[in-house]
C-alpha positions as CSV (number, residue, x, y, z in Angstrom):
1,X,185.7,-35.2,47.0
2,X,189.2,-36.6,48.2
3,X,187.6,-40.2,46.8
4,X,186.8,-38.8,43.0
5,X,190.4,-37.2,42.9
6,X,191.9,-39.9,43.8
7,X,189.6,-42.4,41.6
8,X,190.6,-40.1,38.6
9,X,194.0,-40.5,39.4
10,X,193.6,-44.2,39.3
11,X,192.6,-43.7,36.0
12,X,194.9,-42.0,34.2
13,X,197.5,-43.5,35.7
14,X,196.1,-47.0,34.5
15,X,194.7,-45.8,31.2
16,X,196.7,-42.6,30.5
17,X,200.3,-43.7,31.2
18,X,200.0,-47.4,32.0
19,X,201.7,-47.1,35.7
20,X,200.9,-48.9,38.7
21,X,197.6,-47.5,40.7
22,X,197.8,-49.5,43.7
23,X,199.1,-46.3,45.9
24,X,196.2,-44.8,44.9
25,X,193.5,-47.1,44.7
26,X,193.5,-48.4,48.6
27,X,193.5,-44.5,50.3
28,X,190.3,-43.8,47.6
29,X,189.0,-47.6,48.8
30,X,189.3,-46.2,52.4
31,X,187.7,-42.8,51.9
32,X,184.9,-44.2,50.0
33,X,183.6,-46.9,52.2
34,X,184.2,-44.0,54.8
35,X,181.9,-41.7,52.7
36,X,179.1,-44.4,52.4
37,X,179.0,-45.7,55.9
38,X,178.9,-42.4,57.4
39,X,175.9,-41.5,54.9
40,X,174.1,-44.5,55.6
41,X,174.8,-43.8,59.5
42,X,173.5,-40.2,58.7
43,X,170.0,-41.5,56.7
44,X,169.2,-44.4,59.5
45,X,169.5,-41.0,62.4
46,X,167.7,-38.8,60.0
47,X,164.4,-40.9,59.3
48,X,162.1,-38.7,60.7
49,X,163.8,-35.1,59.0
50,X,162.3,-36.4,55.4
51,X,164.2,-33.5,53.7
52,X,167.5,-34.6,55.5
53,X,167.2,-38.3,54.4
54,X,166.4,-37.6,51.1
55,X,169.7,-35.8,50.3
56,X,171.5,-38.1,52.2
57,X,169.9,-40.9,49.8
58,X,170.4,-38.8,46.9
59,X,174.2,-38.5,47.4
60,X,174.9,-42.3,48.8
61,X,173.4,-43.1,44.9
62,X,175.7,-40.2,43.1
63,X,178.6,-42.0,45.3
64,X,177.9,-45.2,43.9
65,X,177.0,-44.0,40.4
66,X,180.5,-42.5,40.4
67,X,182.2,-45.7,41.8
68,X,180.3,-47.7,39.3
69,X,182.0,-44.9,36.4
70,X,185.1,-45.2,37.9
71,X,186.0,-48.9,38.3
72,X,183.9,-49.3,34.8
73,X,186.9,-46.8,32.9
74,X,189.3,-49.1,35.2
75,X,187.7,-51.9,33.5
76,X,188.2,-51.2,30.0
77,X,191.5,-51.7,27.8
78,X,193.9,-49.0,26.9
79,X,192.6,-46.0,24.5
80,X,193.8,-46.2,21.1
């Protein structure tokens, strides 16, 4: 959660009022790579629980669906 506030931040603060994001951008870095090790770590120790592993999958690809949203909008020029 602390990852997709701070990613929006990024956003608005690159496409919204055209500021500097750096101060945002490496804490959200760091919690996200968090986020997805520890849910990898949590699928590879929950292989036998099948209900277990298949949320764990099911939120590592929402985590890098929204990553792939985020740094897409980060991506584009400035609205008009």
């Amino acid at each position: 959660m602390a990852a997709l506030a701070l990613l929006a931040l990024g956003v608005w603060l690159k496409r919204g009022l055209k500021k500097p994001n750096g101060f945002v951008m490496v804490p959200m870095f760091f919690m996200f790579v968090t986020t997805i090790a520890a849910l990898v770590l949590l699928i590879k120790a929950n292989l036998a629980n099948h209900l277990l592993a298949g949320i764990s999958i099911l939120l590592l690809v929402l985590a890098l669906l929204m990553a792939r949203e985020g740094f897409g909008a980060l991506q584009k020029g400035p609205e008009k």
